[in-house]
Each structure stands twice: as C-alpha cells, then as structure tokens.
C-alpha positions as CSV (number, residue, x, y, z in Angstrom):
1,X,-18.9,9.1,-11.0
2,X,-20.8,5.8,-12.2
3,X,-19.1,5.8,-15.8
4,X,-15.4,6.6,-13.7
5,X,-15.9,3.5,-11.7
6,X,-17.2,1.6,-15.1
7,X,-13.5,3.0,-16.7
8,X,-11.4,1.4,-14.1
9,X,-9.9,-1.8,-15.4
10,X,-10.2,-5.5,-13.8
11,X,-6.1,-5.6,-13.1
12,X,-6.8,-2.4,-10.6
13,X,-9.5,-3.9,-9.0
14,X,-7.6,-7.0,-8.6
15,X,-4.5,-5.2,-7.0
16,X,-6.8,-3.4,-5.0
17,X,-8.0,-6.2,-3.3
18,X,-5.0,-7.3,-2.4
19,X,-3.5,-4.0,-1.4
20,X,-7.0,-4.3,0.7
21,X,-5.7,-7.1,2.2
22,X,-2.2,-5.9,3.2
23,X,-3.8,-3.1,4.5
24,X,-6.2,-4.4,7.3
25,X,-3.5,-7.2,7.6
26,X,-0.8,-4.4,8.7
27,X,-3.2,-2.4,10.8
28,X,-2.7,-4.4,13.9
29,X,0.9,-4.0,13.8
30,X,1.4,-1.3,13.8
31,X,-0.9,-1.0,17.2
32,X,1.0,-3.2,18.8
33,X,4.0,-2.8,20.7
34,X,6.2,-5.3,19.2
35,X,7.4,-3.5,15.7
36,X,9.3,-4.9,12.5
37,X,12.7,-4.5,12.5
38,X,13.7,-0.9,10.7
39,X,15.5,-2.9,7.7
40,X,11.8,-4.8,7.1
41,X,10.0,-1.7,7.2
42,X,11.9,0.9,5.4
43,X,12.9,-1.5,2.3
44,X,9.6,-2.8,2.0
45,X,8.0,1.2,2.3
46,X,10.4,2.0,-0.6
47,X,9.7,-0.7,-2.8
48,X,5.7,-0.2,-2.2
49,X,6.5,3.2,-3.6
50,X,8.4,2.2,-6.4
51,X,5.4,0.0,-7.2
52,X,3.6,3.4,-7.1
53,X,5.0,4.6,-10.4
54,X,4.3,1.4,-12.5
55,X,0.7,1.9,-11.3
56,X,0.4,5.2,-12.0
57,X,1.9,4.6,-16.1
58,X,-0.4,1.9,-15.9
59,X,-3.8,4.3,-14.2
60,X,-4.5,1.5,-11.6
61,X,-5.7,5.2,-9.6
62,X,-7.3,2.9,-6.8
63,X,-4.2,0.5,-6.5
64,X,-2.2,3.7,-6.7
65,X,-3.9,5.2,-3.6
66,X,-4.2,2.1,-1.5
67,X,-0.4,1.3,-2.0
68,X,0.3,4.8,-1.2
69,X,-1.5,4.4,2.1
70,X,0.0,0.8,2.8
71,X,3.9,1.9,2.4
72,X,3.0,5.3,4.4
73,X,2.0,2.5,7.3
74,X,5.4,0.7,6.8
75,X,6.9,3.9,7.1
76,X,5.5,4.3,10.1
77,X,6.1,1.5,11.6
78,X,10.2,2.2,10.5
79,X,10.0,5.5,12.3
80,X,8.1,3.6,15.3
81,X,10.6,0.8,15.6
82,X,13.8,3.2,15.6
C-alpha cells in the first residue's frame, strides 16, 4: 500500500485537494433546503464527469474518485431541485 501511495503523482494530489475542497464546500447544500437551479447542477455533474475521463488517461485514481463523488452530489442536488 506504502509504495501505491509513493506512485501517485504530485498533479493528483493537487487535484485532490481541490476536489477536497468542493466536496466539503458542496456538502451543506445539498442539506439545505434552498437547491441550485437544475441547469447549474446537471451541466456542472456532466462536465465533472467528463473531467473523469482525462483523469483516468492521466491515472490521477484519487482525483478520479473524489470527482466521481463530487458530480454524483451535483446530481443529486439536480434530481433534488426538480
């Protein structure tokens, strides 16, 4: 596990701390009542997957997996504002 973690490249840890970000950032939202309009959440869902693919071709594997879980909470908050 130790010499998988030494593999991963500075870029992904990078991302990751910005996907970090996003991701405790967006948590409260979607709590709340008050919800993004759909055409926020569902573009902005679809692009953090397309952003999935260039990190996967580039193996940013902890980027990839945070991102996942970011756009899966904009597309809940799409299905929760419809």
């Amino acid at each position: 596990m130790i010499e998988r973690i030494k593999k991963v490249n500075w870029q992904d840890w990078v991302f990751a701390v910005g996907e970090v970000v996003f991701l405790v950032g967006l948590i409260p939202t979607v709590i709340a009542a008050d919800k993004p309009s759909v055409w926020t959440s569902f573009p902005t869902a679809i692009m953090l997957f397309a952003f999935m693919v260039v990190q996967y071709s580039y193996k940013n594997w902890i980027t990839f997996t945070l991102t996942f879980i970011t756009a899966c909470l904009w597309v809940t908050l799409g299905i929760q504002a419809l």
